[in-house]
DOGU-707357 format. One record per residue (C-alpha): residue number from 0; residue in three letters; z negated, x negated, y negated. Coordinates in Angstrom, 2 decimals. Each point is the difference from the previous one (the first is absolute). Last residue first. Example, Ala and Ser with C-alpha at 12.3 -4.5 7.8 and 13.67 -1.06 7.14 Angstrom:
<atoms>
    nr   rest        pz        px        py
     1    Ser     -7.14    -13.67      1.06
     0    Ala     -0.66      1.37      3.44
</atoms>
This chain:
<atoms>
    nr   rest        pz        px        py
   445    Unk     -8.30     26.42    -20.33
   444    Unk      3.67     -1.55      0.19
   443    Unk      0.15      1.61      3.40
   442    Unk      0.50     -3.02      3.16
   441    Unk      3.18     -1.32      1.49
   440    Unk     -0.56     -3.70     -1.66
   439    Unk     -3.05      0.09     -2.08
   438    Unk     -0.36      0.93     -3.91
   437    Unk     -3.50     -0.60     -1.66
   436    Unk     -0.62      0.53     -4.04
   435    Unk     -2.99     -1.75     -0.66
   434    Unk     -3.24      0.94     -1.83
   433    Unk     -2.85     -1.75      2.15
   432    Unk     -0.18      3.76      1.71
   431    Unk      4.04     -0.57      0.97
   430    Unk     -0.10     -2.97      1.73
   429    Unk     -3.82      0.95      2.53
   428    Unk      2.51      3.09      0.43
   427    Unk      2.89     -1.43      1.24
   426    Unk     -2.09     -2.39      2.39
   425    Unk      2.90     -2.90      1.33
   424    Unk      1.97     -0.11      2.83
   423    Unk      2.91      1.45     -0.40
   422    Unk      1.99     -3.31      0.00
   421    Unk      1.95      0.50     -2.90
   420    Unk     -2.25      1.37     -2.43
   419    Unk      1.28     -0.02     -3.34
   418    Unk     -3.12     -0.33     -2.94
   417    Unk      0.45      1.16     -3.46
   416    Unk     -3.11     -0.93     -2.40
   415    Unk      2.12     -1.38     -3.13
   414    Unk     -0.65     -3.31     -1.89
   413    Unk     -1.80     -1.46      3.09
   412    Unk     -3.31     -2.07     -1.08
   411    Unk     -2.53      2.86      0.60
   410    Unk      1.22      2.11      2.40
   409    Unk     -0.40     -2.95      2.55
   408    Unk     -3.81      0.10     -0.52
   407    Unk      0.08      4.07      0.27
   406    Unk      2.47     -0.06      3.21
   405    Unk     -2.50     -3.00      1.95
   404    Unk      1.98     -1.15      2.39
   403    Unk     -1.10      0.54      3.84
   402    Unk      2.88      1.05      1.46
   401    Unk      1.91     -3.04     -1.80
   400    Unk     -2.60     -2.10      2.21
   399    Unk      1.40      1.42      3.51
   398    Unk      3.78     -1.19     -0.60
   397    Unk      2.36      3.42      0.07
   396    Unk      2.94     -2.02     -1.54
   395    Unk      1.76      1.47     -2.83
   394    Unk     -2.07      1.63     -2.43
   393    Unk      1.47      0.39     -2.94
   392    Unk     -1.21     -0.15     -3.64
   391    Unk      1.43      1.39     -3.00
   390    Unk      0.18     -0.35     -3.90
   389    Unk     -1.75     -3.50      0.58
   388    Unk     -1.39     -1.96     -2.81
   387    Unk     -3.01     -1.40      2.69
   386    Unk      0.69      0.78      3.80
   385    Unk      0.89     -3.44      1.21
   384    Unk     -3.39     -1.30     -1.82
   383    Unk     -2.08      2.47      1.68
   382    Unk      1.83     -0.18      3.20
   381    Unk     -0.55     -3.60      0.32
   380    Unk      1.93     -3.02      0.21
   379    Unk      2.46      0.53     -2.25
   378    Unk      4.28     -0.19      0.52
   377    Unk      2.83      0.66     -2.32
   376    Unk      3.70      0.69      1.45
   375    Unk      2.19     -2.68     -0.21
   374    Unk     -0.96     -2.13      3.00
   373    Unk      1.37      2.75      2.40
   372    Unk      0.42     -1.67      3.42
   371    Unk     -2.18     -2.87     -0.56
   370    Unk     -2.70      1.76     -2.28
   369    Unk     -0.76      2.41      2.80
   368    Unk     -0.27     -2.15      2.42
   367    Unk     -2.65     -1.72     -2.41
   366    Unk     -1.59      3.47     -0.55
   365    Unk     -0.20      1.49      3.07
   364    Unk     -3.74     -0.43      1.42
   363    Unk     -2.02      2.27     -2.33
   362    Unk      2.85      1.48     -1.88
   361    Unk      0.73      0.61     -3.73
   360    Unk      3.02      0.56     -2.00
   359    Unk      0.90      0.41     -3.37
   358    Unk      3.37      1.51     -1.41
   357    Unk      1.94      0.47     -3.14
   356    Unk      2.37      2.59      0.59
   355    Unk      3.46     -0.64     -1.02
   354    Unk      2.31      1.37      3.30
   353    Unk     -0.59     -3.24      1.57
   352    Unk     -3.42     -0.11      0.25
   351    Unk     -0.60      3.67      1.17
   350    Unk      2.42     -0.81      2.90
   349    Unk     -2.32     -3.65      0.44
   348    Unk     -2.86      1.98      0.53
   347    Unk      1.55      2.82      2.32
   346    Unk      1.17     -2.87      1.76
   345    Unk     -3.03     -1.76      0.07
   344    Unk     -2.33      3.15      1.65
   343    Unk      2.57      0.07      2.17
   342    Unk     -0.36     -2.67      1.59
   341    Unk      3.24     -1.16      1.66
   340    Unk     -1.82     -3.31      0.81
   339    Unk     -3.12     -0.12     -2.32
   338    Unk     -2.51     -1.60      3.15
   337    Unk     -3.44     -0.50     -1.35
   336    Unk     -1.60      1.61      2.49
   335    Unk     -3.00      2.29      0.40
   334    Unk      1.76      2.96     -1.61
   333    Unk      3.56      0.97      0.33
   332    Unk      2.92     -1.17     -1.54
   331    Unk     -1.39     -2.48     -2.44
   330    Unk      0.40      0.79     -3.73
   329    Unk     -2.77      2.33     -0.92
   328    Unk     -1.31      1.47     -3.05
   327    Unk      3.02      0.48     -2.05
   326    Unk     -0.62      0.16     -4.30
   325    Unk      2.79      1.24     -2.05
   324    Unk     -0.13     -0.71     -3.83
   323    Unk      2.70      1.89     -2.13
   322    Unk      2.52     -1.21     -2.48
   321    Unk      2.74      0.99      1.93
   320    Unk     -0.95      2.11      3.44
   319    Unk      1.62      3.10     -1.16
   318    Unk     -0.41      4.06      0.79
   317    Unk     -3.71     -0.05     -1.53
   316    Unk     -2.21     -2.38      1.93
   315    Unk     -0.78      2.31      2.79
   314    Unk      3.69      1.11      0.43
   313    Unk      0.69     -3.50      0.48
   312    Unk     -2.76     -0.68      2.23
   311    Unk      1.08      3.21      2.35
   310    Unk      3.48     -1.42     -0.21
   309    Unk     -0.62     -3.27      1.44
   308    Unk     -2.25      1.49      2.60
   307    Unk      3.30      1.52      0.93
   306    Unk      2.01     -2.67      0.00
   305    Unk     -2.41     -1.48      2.90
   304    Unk     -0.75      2.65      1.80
   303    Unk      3.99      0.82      0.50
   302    Unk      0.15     -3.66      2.15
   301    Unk     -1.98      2.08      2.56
   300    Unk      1.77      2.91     -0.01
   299    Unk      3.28     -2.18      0.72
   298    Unk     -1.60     -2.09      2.68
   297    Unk     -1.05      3.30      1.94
   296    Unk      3.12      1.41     -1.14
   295    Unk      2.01     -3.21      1.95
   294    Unk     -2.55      0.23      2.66
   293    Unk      1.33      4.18      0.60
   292    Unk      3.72     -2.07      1.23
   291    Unk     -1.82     -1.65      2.90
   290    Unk      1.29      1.83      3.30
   289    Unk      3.30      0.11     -1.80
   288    Unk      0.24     -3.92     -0.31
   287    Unk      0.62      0.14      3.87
   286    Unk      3.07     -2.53      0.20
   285    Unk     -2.32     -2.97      1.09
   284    Unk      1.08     -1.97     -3.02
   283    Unk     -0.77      3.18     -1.90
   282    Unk     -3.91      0.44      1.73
   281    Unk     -0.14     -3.83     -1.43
   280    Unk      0.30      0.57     -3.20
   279    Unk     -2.70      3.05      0.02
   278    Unk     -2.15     -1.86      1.34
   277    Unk      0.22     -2.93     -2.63
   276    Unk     -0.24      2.50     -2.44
   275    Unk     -3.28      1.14      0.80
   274    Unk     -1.21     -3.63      1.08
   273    Unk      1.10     -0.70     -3.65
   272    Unk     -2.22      2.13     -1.40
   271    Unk     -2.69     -0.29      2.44
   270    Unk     -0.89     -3.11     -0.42
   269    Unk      0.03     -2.26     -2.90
   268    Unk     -1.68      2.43     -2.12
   267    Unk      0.69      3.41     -1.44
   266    Unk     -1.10      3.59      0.60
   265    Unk     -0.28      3.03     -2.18
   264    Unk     -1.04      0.56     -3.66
   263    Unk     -2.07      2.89      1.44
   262    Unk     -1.46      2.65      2.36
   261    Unk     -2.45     -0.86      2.12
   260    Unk      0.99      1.62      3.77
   259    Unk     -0.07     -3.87      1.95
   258    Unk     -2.90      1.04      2.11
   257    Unk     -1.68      3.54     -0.18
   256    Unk      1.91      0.89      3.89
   255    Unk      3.13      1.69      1.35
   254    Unk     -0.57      1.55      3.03
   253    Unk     -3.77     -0.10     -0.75
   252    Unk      0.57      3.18     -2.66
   251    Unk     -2.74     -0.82     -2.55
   250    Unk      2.46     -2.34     -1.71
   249    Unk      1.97      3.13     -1.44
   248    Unk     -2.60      1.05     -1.64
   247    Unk     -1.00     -2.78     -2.27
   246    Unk      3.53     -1.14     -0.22
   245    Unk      0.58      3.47     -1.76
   244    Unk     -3.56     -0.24     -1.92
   243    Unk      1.16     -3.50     -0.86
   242    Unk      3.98      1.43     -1.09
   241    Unk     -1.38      2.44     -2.35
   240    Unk      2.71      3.04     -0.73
   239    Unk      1.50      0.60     -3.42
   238    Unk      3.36      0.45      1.38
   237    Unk      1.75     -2.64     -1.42
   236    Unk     -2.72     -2.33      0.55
   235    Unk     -0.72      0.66      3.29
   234    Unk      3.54     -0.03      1.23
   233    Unk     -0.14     -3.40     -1.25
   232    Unk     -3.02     -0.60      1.65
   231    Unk      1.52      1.49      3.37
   230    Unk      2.55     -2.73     -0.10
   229    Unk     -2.85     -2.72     -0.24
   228    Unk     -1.77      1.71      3.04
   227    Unk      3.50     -0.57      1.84
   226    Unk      0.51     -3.64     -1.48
   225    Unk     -3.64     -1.38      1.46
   224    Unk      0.80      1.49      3.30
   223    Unk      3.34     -0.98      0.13
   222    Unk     -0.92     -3.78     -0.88
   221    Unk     -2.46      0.49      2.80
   220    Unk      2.47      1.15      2.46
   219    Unk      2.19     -2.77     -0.91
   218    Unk     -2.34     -2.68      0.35
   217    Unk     -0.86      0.99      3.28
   216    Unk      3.63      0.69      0.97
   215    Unk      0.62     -3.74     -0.73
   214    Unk     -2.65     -1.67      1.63
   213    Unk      0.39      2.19      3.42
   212    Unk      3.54     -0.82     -0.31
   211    Unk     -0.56     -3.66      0.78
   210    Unk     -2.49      1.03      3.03
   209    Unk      2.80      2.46      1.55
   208    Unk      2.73     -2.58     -0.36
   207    Unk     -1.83     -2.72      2.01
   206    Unk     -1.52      1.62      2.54
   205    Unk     -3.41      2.29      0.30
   204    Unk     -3.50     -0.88      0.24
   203    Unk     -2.96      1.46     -2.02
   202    Unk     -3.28     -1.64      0.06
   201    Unk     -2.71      2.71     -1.41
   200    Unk     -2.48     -2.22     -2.02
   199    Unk     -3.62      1.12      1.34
   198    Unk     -2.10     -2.79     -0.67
   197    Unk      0.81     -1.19      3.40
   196    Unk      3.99     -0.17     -1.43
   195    Unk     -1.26     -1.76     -2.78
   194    Unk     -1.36     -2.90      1.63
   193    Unk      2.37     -0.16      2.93
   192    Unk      2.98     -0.67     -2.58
   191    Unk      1.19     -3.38      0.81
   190    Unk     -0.94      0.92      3.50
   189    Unk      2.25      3.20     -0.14
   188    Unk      2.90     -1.91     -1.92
   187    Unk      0.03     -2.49      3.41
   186    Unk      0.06      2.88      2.54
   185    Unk      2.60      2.21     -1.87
   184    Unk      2.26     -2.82      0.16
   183    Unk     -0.74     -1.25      3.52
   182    Unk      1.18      3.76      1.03
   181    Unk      3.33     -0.94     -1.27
   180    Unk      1.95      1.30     -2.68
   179    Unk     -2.23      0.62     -3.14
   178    Unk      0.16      2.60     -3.24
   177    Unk     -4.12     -0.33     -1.15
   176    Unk     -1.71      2.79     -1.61
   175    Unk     -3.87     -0.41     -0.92
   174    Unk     -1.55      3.06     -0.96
   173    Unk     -2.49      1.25     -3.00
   172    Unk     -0.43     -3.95     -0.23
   171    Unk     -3.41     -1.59     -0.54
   170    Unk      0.27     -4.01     -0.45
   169    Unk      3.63      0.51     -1.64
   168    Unk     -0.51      3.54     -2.07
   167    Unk     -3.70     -1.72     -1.28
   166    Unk      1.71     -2.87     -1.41
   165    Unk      2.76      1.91     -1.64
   164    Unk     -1.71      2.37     -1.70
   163    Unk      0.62     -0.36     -3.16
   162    Unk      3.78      0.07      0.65
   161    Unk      0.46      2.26      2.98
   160    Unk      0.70     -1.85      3.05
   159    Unk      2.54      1.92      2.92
   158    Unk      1.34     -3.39      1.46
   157    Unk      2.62      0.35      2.74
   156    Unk     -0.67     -1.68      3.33
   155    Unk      3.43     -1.25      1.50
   154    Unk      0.37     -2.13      3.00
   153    Unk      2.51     -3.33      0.94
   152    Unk     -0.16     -2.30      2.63
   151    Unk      0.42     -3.62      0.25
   150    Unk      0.18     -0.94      3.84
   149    Unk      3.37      1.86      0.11
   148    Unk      1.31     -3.82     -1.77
   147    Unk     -3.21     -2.41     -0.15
   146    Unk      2.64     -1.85     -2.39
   145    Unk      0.11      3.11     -2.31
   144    Unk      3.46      0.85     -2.00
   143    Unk      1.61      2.00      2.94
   142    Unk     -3.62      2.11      1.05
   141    Unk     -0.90      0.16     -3.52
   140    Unk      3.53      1.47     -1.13
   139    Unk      0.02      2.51      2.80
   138    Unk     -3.82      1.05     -1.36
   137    Unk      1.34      0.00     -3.34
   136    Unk      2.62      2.33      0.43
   135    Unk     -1.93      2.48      2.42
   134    Unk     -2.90     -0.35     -2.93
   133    Unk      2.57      1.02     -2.71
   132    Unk      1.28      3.84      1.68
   131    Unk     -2.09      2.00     -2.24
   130    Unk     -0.47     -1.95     -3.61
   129    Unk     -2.63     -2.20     -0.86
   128    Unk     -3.29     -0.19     -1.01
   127    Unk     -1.74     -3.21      1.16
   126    Unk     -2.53      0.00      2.31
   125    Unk      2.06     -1.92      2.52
   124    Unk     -1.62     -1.47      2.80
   123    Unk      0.90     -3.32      1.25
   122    Unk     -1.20     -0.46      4.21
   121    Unk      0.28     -3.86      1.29
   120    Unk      1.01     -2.00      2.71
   119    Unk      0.42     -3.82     -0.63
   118    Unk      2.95     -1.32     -2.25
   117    Unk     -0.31      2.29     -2.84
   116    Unk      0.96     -2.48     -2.79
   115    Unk      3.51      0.83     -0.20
   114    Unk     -0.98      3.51     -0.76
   113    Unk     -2.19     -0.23     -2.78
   112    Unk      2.48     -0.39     -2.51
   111    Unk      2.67      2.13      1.18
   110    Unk     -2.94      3.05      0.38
   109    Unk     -1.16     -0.41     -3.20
   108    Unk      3.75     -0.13     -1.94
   107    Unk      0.78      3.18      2.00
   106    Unk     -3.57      1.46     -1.87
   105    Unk      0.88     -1.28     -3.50
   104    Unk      3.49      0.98      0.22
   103    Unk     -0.93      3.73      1.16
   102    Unk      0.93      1.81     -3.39
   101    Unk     -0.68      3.49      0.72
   100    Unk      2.97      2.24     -1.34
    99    Unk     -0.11      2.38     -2.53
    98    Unk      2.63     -2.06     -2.09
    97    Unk     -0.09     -1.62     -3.19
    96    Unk     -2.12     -3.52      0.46
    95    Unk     -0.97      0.96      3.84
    94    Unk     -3.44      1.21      0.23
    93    Unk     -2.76     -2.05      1.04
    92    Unk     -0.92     -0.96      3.79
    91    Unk     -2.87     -2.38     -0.28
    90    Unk     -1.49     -2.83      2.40
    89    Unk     -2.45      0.62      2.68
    88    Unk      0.88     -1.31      3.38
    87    Unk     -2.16     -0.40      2.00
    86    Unk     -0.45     -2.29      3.02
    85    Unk     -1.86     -0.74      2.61
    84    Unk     -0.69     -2.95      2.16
    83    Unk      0.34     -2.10     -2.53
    82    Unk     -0.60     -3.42     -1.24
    81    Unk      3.04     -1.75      1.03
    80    Unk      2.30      2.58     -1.59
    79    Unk     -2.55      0.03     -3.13
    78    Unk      0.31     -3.88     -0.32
    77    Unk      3.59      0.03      0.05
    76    Unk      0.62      3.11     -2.27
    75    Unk     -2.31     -2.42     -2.74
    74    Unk     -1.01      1.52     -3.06
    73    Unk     -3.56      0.40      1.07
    72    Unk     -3.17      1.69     -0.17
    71    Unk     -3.38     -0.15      1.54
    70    Unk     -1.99      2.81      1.52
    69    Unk     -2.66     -0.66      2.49
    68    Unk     -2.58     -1.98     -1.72
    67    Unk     -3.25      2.35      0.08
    66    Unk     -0.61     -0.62     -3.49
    65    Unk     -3.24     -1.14     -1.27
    64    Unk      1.70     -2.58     -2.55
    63    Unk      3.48      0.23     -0.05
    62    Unk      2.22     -2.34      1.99
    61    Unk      1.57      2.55      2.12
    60    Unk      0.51      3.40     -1.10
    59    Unk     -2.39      2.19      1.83
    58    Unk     -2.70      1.88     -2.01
    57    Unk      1.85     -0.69     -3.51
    56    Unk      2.74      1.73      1.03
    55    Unk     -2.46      3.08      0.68
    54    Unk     -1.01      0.06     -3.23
    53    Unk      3.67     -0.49     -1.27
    52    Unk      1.28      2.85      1.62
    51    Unk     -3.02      2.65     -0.74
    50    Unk      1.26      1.54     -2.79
    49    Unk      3.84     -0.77     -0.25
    48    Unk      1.37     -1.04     -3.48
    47    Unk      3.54     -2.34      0.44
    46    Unk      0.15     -3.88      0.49
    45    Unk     -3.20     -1.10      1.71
    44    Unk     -2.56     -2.86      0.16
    43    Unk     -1.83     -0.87      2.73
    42    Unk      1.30     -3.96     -0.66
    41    Unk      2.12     -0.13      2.71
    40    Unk      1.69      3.23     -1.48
    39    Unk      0.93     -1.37     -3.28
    38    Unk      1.09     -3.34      1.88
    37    Unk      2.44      2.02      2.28
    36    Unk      1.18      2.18     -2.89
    35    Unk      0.43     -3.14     -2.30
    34    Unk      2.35     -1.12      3.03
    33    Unk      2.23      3.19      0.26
    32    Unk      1.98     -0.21      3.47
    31    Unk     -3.28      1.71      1.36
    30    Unk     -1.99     -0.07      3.28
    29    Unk     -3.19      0.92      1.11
    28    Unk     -1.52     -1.67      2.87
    27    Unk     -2.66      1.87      2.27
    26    Unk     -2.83     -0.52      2.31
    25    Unk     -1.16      3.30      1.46
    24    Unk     -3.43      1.37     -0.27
    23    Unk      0.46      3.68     -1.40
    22    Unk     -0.68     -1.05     -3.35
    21    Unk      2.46     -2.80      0.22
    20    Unk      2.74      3.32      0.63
    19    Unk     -0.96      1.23     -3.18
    18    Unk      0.81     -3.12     -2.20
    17    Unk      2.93     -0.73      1.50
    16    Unk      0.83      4.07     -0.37
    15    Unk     -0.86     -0.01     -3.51
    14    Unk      1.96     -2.67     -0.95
    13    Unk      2.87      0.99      1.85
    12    Unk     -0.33      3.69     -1.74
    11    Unk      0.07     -1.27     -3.35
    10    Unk      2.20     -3.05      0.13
     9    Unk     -0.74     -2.49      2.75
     8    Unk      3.27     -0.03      2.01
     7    Unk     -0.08     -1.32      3.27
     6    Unk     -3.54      0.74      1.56
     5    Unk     -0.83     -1.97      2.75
     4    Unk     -2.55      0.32      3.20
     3    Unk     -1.49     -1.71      2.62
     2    Unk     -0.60      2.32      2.88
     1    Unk     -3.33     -0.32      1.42
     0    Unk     -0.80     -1.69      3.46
</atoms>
């Protein structure tokens, strides 16, 4: 007989994996301290921009018409401890208010709660970031806090999603890593996952500290990886090299690969940020904060991106953002989201704000995120209209449809054709025919 699954936490990756794991046949109970997020999500509806999520909501979640019926929700830790047979736990790890360090109240605060009400055998599975050494915590506190005692057991099976993605990244992993401690571990997370796994999947298995670091030094590698072909821009630009033709060339060599080597604004978003410095924390408490001294440059270049788009725009408009119209194309993080946590895209907005510039911004999915963390700046809901008076746009967030703007339309209704391109991602010379003047990050002014 199937597992019976639950999902504590339904934020954006409990959500998706409730959702994900009634696609693969199990029955399944999300749950959620937040009530309107409970009814938002009984109805099919979500909280955040994911293509694909609420589609396949609407497939299972009980109650709606021509759904399969195997996802509910709940805000009950009572009814989810009698329900399951498995459970994960999927709540978030932010970063401590003025520290580094990953703030793991929301997971500790999962684990008390659904504890007491473990009274049969059961497996919970973090998927939860968190730092090395937490699942051999929790896994002692499940055993004490549990009623089914050693019957309660713990594994850990880090999430790798990539926002926009995140539906495919659950039902067709690149690999599936889980951190157990008995062979009836591995057995149950290799049914849960049988689909993918025949698909292909490759099911790693390792213990508990070697999973949670897998997470982190994922994250960080990328983060370098992003930073180090950000570095060589600036090198670029002083030099009067091109940074594409350099990435261009350098991703031909298979030991390091075309992926991640766009020069830009940087990184942002609710991740890998604060998973960065959350590593880095944590290699201090375990007294090896040498091995991860380069993240703090990493972080540092990346954080660089941001003032220095700043100064390109200020340059553009004359030495002085007073009295001049600034128009940012982008406010999420990343495309095919509409996530603005750490964006950059908004911080270089709101830097421009704040030193006099009078700024417009446009995004396809951002814009009432946007408006709650910077409801000063001025928002339209096109490019056309975002663009119009402006003495410079920016290009902020490589979405597909600002690739496909028309430069002689646009060139119209600006006051001055200068265009900033902070993504890299856009045709310099389609720009400069319709009569623009084109800058990118790390690339020749011509």
């Amino acid at each position: 007989m199937a597992p019976k699954i639950t999902v504590i936490g339904t934020g954006y990756l409990g959500a998706t994996h409730a959702a994900a794991m009634a696609e693969l046949g199990f029955e399944v109970l999300g749950l959620d301290v937040v009530p309107e997020k409970v009814a938002m999500l009984s109805e099919g509806r979500v909280p955040m921009f994911e293509p694909g999520l609420e589609e396949l909501l609407h497939k299972h979640v009980a109650g709606l018409e021509g759904s399969s019926g195997r996802l509910r929700f709940t805000t009950s830790y009572e009814e989810a401890g009698e329900f399951g047979d498995v459970h994960f736990v999927c709540v978030n790890t932010p970063q401590k208010h003025g520290e580094y360090a990953c703030d793991m109240s929301y997971v500790d605060t999962a684990f008390a709660s659904l504890a007491p009400h473990l009274h049969r055998p059961a497996l919970v599975v973090g998927k939860s970031t968190v730092p090395v050494g937490s699942a051999e915590r929790l896994a002692a506190r499940l055993t004490e806090l549990a009623p089914a005692g050693e019957g309660a057991e713990l594994a850990w099976n880090p999430e790798f999603l990539r926002e926009g993605f995140a539906v495919k990244d659950t039902l067709h992993p690149d690999r599936i890593v889980v951190g157990v401690a008995s062979e009836q571990a591995e057995k149950q997370l290799r049914e849960i996952y049988a689909t993918p796994i025949a698909e292909g999947s490759p099911f790693v298995v390792t213990d508990y500290p070697t999973a949670e670091l897998v997470k982190a030094s994922a994250n960080s590698f990328l983060a370098t990886k992003i930073s180090y072909i950000n570095a060589m821009a600036e090198i670029c630009e002083a030099a009067g090299g091109d940074v594409v033709k350099l990435a261009e060339a350098l991703g031909h060599d298979d030991r390091i690969g075309k992926k991640f080597l766009r020069a830009g604004i940087g990184f942002g978003g609710g991740c890998l940020p604060k998973d960065l410095r959350a590593f880095m924390a944590r290699a201090g408490e375990l007294g090896v904060d040498q091995a991860l001294t380069f993240l703090r440059e990493i972080d540092s270049i990346n954080m660089r991106r941001r003032g220095h788009m700043v100064e390109l725009a200020r340059e553009a408009v004359g030495g002085g953002f007073l009295g001049k119209r600034v128009s940012v194309l982008g406010a999420t993080f990343k495309p095919d989201s509409d996530d603005v946590r750490d964006s950059p895209a908004l911080n270089v907005a709101g830097q421009i704000h704040l030193q006099g510039g009078q700024v417009t911004v446009f995004d396809p999915k951002g814009m009432d995120n946007a408006r709650r963390v910077f409801p000063t700046l001025r928002y339209e809901d096109s490019a056309l209209e975002a663009v119009r008076g402006a003495h410079v746009v920016l290009h902020l967030t490589e979405w597909g449809e600002f690739r496909e703007l028309d430069p002689a339309e646009l060139g119209e209704v600006v006051a001055e054709r200068r265009i900033l391109d902070g993504r890299n991602t856009l045709d310099a010379d389609r720009w400069r025919e319709a009569g623009w003047t084109f800058r990118a990050m790390g690339r020749p002014r011509a």
